[in-house]
N, C-alpha and C positions, 0 to 999 in steps of 0.2 A: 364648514368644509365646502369649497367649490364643489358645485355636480354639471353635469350632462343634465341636457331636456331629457337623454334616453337612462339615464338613473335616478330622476326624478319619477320619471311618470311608473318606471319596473316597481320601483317603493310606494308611491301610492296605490298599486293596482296586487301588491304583492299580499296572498291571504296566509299562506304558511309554508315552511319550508318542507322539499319531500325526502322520504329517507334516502334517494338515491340523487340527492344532488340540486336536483331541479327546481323550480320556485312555483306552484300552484299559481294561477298568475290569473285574477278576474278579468273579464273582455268588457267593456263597456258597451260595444255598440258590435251587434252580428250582423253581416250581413250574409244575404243567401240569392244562389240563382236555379237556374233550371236543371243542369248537368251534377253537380257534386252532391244535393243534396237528398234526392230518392230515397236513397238507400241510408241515410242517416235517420231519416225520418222512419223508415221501414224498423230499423234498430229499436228506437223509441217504442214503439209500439210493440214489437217485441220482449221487449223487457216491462210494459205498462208505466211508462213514463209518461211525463206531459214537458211541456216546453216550461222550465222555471221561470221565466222573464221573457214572455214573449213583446212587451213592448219596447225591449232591446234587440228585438230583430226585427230586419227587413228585406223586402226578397222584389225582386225583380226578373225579368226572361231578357235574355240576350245572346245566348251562343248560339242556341237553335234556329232562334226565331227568323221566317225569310225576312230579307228586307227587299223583295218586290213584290209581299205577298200580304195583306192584310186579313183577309175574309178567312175564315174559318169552315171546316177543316184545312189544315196545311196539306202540300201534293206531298210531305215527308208526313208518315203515320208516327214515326216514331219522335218526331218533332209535338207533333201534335199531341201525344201520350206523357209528353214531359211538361207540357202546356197544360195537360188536365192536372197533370200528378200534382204540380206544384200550386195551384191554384186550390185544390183540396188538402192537400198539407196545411197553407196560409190560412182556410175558412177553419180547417178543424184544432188547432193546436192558439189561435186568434193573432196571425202575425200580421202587419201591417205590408200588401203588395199593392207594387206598383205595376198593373194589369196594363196592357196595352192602349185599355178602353180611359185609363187614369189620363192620359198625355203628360204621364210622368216616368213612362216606360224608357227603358236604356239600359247601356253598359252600367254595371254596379260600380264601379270607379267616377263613373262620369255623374250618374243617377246620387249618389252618396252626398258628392262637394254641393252638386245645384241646389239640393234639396236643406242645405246645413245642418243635416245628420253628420256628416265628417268634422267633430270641432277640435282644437290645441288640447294637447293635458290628456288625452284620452287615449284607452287601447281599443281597436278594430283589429278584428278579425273575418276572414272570408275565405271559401273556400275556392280560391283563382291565386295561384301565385302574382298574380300584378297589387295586391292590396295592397303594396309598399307603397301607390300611388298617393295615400292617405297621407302619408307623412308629410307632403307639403305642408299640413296646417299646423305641424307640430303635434300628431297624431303619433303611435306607432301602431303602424299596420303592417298584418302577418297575413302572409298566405298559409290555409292547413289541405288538412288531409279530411276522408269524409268523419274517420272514426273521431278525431279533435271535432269535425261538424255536430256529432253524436253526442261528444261530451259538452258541450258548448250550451246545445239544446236545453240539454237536461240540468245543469248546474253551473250556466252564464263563467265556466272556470275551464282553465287549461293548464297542461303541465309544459312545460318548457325550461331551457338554460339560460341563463343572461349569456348577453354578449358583450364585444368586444366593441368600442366606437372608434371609431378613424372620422378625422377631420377632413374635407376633401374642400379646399378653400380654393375660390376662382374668383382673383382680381383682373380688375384693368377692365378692358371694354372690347367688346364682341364687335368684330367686322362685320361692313354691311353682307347680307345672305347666309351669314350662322348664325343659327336660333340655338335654342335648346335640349332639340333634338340630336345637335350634332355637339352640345357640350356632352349630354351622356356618353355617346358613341364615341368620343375622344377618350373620356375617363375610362370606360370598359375597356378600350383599345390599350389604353397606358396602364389600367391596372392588373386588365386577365381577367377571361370570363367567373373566374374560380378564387382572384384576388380580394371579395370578399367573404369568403367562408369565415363564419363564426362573426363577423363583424353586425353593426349596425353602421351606416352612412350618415356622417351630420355635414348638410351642403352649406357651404357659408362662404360672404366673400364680397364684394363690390358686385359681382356680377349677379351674384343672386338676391342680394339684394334691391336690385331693381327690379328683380323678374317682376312678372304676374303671378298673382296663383295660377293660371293657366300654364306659364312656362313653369313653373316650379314642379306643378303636378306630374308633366314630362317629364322630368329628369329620374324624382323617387320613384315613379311607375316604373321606368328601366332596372332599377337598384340591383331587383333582382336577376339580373341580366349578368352583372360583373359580378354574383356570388352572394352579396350581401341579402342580408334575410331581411331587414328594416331599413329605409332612407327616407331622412327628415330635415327640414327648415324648421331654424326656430319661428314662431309667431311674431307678429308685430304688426304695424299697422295696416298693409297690405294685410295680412290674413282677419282681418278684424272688419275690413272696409268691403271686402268681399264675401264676410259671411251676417251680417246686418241686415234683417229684413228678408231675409230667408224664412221657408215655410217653420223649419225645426231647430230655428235658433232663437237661444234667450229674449225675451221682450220686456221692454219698460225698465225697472231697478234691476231686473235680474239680468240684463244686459250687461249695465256697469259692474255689476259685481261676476259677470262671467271674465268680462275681458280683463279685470283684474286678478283673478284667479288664472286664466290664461297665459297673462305675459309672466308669474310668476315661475313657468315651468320652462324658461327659457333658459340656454347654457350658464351659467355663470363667468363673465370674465373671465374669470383663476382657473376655470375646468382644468382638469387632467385626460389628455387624451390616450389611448392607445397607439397610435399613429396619427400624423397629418402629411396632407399634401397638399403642395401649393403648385396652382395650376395658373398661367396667363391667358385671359380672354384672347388676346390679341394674337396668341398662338396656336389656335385653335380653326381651324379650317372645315367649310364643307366636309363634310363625312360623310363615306359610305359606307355599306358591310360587300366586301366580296367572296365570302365563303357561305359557310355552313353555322356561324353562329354569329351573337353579335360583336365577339371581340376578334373577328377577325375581319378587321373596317379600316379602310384609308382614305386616305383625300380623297377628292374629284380628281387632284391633278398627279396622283401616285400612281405608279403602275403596278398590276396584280404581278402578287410575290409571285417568285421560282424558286423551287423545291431547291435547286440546286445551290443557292445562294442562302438560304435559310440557316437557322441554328439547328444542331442535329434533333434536340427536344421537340422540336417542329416541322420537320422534312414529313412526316409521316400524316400527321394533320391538315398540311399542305397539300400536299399531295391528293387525299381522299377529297378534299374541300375541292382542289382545280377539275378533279374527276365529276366530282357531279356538276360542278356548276359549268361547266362545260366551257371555261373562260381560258385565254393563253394566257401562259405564264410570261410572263416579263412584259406584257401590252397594257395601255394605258385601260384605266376601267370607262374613262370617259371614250362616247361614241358606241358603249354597248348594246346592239341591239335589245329595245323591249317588247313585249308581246303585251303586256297589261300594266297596266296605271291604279295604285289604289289608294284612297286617300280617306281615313276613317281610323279608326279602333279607341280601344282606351287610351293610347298612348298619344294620340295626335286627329284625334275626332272631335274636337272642343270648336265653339263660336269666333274663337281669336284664331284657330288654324282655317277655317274658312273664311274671316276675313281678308288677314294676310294675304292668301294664295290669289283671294278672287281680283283683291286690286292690279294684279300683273295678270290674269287670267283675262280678264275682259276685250274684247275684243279677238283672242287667239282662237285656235281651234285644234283640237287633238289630230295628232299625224296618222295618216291613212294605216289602218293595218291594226293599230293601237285599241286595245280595248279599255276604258276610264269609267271606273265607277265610281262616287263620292257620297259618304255614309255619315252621315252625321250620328255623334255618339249618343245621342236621348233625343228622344221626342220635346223636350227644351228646347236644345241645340235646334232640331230642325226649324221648329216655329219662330224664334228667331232670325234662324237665317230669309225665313221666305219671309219675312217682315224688312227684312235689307234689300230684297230679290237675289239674294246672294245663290240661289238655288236657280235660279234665273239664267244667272253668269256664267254658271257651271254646266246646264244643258247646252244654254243656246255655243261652249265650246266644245264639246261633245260627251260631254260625261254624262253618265246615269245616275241621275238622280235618286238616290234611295231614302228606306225608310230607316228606322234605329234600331242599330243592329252589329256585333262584332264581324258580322259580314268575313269579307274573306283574312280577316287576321288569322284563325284557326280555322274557318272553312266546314263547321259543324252544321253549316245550313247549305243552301244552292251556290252561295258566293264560292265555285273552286276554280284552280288553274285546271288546265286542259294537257297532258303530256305532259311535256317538257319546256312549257310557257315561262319564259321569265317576265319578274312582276319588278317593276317599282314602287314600294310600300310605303305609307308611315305608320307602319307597323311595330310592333318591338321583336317579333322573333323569326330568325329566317333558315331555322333548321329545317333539315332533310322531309320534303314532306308535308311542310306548315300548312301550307294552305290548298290543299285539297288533292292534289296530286301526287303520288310518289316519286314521281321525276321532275315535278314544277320547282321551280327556283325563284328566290327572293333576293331583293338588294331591297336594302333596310337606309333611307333618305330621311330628311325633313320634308314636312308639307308644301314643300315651295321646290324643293330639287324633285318630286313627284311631279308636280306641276311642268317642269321645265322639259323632264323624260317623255311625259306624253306628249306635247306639243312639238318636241322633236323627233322624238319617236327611238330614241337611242339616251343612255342612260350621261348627264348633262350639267352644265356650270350653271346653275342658276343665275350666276351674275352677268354672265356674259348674255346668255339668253333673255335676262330682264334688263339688262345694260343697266347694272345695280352699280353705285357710285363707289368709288374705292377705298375713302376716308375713311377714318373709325365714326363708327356709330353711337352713340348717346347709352 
């Protein structure tokens, strides 16, 4: 019988069934950060647990942590109190962290793939709703709760429901200045932030098939965005040629027999899907978000909806969304003024999103009034880049240079908006609030329309702005 990569890998990981439905489901690979995990830990030790499998987890700092601040103590106490907590958790229970002093510190999404802890065939779990990021490699990655964190700890097992796959297939060929950023925000756009509940996402297609793992990790990172709980690429030679030679990937024979074991947990031709959709590269456009979440995103060159013209299911969401974001109804989005440029997170803080940008950055300079900061996602990422001067490119046009950090994506550290600062992100979420302020505002971009907002200083076509060529793209 044909299967799914996502009924293959549920059956291999599955230990028994539960009386009320669910499936007992082993996690192969935990990861852990500074915010979710205290109080899981705290549990433990309340009940005289120890970590079952602690060389199944790994733990990193990222939300808290400043990124213009290295030296210790942090000017946040309570920053600095989740920095101690977690680092005595990791000595006492023997989990493998990656401490700032490692130069292996970062986002857990980011820190995960560089390291080749994220491999095919496998279940990861983490307590951040973005783990869906995993599934690039043919992973399935769940975001949990702290008490799943508890259970995790104590018995490497979870209870959960299977789901539902939907095929989200994207042929044909991406125009030049849509990336992958703006395939997700299409898809969430056309399917409803809530149109994957219950689902798993299987991305496939001409178009993902070229990606990078870098693009591909874009898109499942969002998954969660449009509802779905899990979003995966099957494996293949691209996920194999990028995880080779990594710290925590198979070496010598057990290479060959990992990546044979790997491509075996790949769709089957014959699959049976739940749903599919088929999506054209070539009809897909720059995308923004102009509201309050991220499925409520249009072109560059649409103009922000009116209540009045809406369906009635949507007058009312509209409406609150035009309210805060403080935008007119029926004006184009493009030419909106920004107040802040950010260009970093799990979702678009990778070495290929600071390449991109810097080759059209070079030479430019951020628009008067514009605040631009650029956060590369791990301490990888960063030393990479200053090995290109890519970090270089980005000062001398006026951004700040930071360290590794989710920075202002949630805003848990110094990174926040100011009032009612609107930001041009490549962030994934731009609800009420995100990023540090109760009245700050988000439009949700690729790394390259971020780029184009701050150097004009109003929210912008990147093609026009980098005079990007019209033909289809490769």
């Amino acid at each position: 019988m044909a299967k799914t990569l996502f009924q293959k890998v549920w059956e291999a990981h599955a230990v028994r069934q539960l009386s009320n439905g669910q499936t007992q489901l082993f996690i192969g690979t935990h990861l852990i950060h500074e915010v979710t995990s205290p109080q899981a830990f705290g549990m433990l030790r309340d009940l005289g647990l120890k970590v079952a499998y602690p060389h199944r987890t790994f733990a990193t700092v990222d939300h808290i942590v400043p990124t213009d601040q290295v030296t210790e103590p942090y000017a946040d106490p309570l920053a600095q109190s989740m920095m101690d907590e977690l680092r005595k958790n990791c000595r006492e229970f023997g989990i493998t962290f990656f401490d700032r002093s490692t130069g292996k510190q970062g986002i857990v999404h980011i820190v995960g793939p560089e390291q080749g802890i994220t491999q095919p065939g496998t279940t990861i779990a983490c307590g951040d709703s973005h783990t869906s990021t995993h599934g690039a490699f043919g992973a399935i990655g769940f975001g949990i709760g702290t008490t799943q964190i508890r259970d995790l700890l104590a018995t490497q097992t979870m209870a959960m429901g299977p789901l539902k796959v939907r095929r989200i297939q994207v042929d044909g060929k991406l125009l030049p200045g849509v990336y992958a950023k703006d395939v997700i925000l299409h898809i969430i756009r056309t399917l409803g932030v809530n149109g994957g509940t219950g689902y798993a996402y299987e991305y496939a297609g001409e178009v993902f098939d070229r990606f990078t793992m870098e693009e591909r990790m874009t898109v499942c990172n969002m998954s969660i965005e449009g509802g779905a709980r899990v979003g995966y690429v099957n494996p293949d030679e691209t996920t194999f040629k990028y995880l080779q030679g990594r710290p925590y990937a198979p070496k010598g024979a057990a290479w060959d027999e990992a990546v044979a074991r790997w491509k075996s947990y790949a769709s089957d031709a014959g699959a049976t899907y739940d749903d599919v959709v088929k999506i054209r590269g070539e009809d897909i456009p720059p995308t923004v978000t102009w509201g309050i979440n991220p499925g409520q995103g249009i072109s560059i060159d649409e103009n922000v909806p009116a209540v009045e013209t809406a369906p009635a299911a949507e007058k009312a969401s509209i409406a609150e969304a035009l309210e805060y974001m403080k935008l007119p109804a029926g004006q184009p989005i493009k030419g909106t003024k920004i107040d802040v440029a950010f260009m970093g997170s799990c979702t678009n803080g990778r070495l290929s999103d600071f390449v991109e940008v810097a080759k059209f950055l070079k030479g430019r300079k951020v628009a008067p009034g514009v605040k631009a900061i650029a956060v590369p996602g791990s301490q990888g990422v960063a030393v990479l880049c200053q090995e290109l001067g890519l970090d270089k490119v980005f000062a001398e046009a006026g951004f700040e240079w930071r360290g590794a950090g989710c920075s202002m994506c949630l805003a848990m550290n110094p990174d926040k908006l100011v009032g009612d600062q609107l930001c041009a992100s490549s962030s994934n979420r731009n609800f009420k609030g995100r990023q540090g302020s109760p009245t700050g505002r988000t439009i949700l971009m690729s790394p390259l329309m971020v780029a184009a907002a701050a150097v004009t200083g109003r929210v912008a076509d990147a093609r026009e702005v980098f005079e990007l060529r019209k033909s289809a793209a490769t």
